[in-house]
N, C-alpha and C positions, 0 to 999 in steps of 0.2 A: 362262605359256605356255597356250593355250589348249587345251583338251582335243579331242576326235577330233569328240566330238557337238554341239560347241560349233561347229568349222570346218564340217559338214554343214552347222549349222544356217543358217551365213553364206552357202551357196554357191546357199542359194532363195530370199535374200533379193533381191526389185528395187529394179530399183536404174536412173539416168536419168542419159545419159552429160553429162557436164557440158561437152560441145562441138557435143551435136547432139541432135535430136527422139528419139534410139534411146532406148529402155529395153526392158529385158528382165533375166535373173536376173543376182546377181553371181557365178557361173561362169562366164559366157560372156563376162563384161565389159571380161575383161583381152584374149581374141581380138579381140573389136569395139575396144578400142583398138588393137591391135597394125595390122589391116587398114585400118578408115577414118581411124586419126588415129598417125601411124608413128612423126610429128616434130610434137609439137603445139608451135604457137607463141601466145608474149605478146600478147594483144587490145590490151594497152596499150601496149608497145614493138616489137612486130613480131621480138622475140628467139625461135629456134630452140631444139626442146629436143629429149634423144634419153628424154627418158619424162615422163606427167604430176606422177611424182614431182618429178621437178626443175623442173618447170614452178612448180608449186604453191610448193615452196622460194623462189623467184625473186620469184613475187611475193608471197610471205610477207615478206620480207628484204631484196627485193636492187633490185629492179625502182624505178625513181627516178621512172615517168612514170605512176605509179597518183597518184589525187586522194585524198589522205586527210583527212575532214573534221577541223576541230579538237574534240577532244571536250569544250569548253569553250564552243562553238557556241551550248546551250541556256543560256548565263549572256553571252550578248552577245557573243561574240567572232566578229568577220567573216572573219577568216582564216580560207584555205584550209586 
C-alpha cells in the first residue's frame, strides 16, 4: 500500500491523456476523463466502455479485432 507522500508525489506527476492532445497533472486526470471521455470506446472494434479501466482490460484480453503481430516475425514467419 502506498504511503501518504508517496500518493502526493503521484498526483504532480504529468501525465498525457491517451485519447486526446490534453496533458496536464495526474490529479486532474481522472476529471479530464470523466468530462471529455465519459464512455471511452475501442479504436479497434468500435465497443463502448463505462471507464478506461475496462477499456484497457478489453483490449488487453478480449478485443478480437486488434492486429497482433507474430513474435516469431523476426525468424521468418509471415503471419499476422
Amino acid at each position: 500500500m502506498p504511503d501518504k507522500g508517496f500518493k502526493n508525489d503521484m498526483k504532480t506527476l504529468p501525465i498525457i491523456c491517451s485519447f486526446c492532445p490534453w496533458n496536464g497533472l495526474f490529479k486532474d486526470y481522472e476529471e479530464h476523463l470523466k468530462v471529455k471521455h465519459p464512455n471511452p470506446i475501442c479504436e479497434f472494434c468500435g465497443e463502448r466502455f463505462n471507464s478506461t479501466t475496462r477499456l484497457d482490460e478489453h483490449k488487453q484480453k478480449e478485443c478480437t479485432k486488434i492486429t497482433v503481430l507474430c513474435p516469431l516475425k523476426e525468424f521468418g514467419c509471415s503471419e499476422p
